[in-house]
C-alpha positions in Angstrom: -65.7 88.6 7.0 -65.9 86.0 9.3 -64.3 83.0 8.9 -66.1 80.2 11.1 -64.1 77.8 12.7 -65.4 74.9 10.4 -63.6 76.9 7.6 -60.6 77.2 8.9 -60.1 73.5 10.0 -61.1 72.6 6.2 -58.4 75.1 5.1 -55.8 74.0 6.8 -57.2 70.1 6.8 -58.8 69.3 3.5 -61.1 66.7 4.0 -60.0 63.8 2.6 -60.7 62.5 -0.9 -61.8 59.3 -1.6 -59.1 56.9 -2.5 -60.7 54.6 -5.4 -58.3 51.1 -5.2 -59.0 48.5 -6.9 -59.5 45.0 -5.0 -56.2 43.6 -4.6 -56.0 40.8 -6.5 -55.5 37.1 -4.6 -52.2 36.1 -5.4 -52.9 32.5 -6.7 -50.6 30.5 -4.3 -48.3 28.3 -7.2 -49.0 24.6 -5.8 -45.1 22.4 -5.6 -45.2 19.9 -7.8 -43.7 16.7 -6.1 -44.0 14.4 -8.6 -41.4 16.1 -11.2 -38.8 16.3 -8.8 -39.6 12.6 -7.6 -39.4 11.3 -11.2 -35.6 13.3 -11.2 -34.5 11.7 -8.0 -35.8 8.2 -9.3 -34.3 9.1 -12.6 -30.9 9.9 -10.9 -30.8 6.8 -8.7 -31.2 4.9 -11.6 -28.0 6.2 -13.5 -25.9 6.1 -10.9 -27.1 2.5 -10.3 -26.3 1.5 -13.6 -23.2 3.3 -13.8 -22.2 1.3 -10.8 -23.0 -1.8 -12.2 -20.9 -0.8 -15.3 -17.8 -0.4 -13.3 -18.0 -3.4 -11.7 -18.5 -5.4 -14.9 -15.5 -3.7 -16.1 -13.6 -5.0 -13.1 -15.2 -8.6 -13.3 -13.7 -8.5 -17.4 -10.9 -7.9 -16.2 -10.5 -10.5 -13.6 -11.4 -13.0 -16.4 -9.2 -11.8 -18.8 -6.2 -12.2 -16.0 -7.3 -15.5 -15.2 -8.0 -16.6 -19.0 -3.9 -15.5 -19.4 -3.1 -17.3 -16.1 -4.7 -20.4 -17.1 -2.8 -20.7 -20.5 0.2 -19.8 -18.9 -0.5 -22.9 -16.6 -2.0 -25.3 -19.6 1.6 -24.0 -21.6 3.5 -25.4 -18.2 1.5 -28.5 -18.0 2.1 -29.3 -21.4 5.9 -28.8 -20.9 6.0 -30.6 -17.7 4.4 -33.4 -19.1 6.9 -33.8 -22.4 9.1 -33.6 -19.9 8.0 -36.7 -18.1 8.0 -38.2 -21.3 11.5 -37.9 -21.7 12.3 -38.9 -18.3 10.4 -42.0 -18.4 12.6 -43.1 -22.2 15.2 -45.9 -21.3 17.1 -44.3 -24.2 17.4 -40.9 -22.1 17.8 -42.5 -18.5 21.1 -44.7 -20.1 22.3 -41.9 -21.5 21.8 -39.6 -18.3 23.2 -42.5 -16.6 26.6 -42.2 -19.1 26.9 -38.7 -18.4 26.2 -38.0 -14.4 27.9 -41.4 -13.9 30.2 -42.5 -15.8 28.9 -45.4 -16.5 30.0 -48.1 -19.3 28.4 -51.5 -21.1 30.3 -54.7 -20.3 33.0 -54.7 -23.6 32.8 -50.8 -24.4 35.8 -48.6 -24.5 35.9 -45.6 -22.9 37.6 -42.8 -25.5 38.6 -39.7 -23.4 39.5 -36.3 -25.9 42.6 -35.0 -24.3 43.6 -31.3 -24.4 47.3 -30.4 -25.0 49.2 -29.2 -22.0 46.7 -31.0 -19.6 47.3 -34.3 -17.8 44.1 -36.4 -16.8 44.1 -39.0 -13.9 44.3 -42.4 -14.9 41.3 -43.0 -12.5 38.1 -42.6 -12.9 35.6 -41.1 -9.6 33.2 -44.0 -9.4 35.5 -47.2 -11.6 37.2 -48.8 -9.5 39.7 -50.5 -12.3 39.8 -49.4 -16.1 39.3 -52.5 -18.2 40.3 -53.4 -21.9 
């Protein structure tokens, strides 16, 4: 038996099989869509813009309402100021006033002083030179 050398190498090499693959298949390359994510970043912008514009309404009612309660605080001053002036302005309080701060008399009037037991008053009076009847 002779083995021939073309038997041997087949032996211990087995010729090779054919390896059936199928075509690999083209991996469809997924195209980025742009526009989605552009109509989010848009979208975004937007509420934060108007989120923005939100807060600073907020602030400006605010403002108003301070100035709203400053001004009738002002108009309530005004107005108290301005009875005020009134009153200053009446003869009737300026003679009195007058009276008081002054101690000032009408030609004829008597001057009735409420003593207090135990105390002794001055016969003269700051700004009277002589007490009259």
């Amino acid at each position: 038996m002779e083995v021939s050398y073309q038997q041997v190498v087949e032996q211990v090499f087995p010729p090779e099989k054919p390896v059936i693959t199928q075509p690999k298949k083209k991996r469809k390359r997924t195209k980025f869509r742009w526009r989605p994510l552009l109509l989010f970043l848009v979208g975004i912008y937007a509420l934060v813009a108007f989120v923005g514009l939100k807060w600073e309404l907020k602030e400006a009612d605010a403002q108003i309402m301070a100035l709203e309660e400053k001004k009738a605080s002002l108009l309530a001053e005004q107005q108290q100021l301005l009875e005020e002036k009134e009153k200053l302005n009446n003869p009737v309080y300026i003679e009195r006033r007058a009276r008081e701060a002054l101690g000032l008399i009408k030609p004829g009037e008597k001057i009735l002083v409420p003593a207090e037991p135990g105390q002794v008053l001055s016969l003269k009076l700051e700004g009277i030179d002589e007490i009259g009847d």
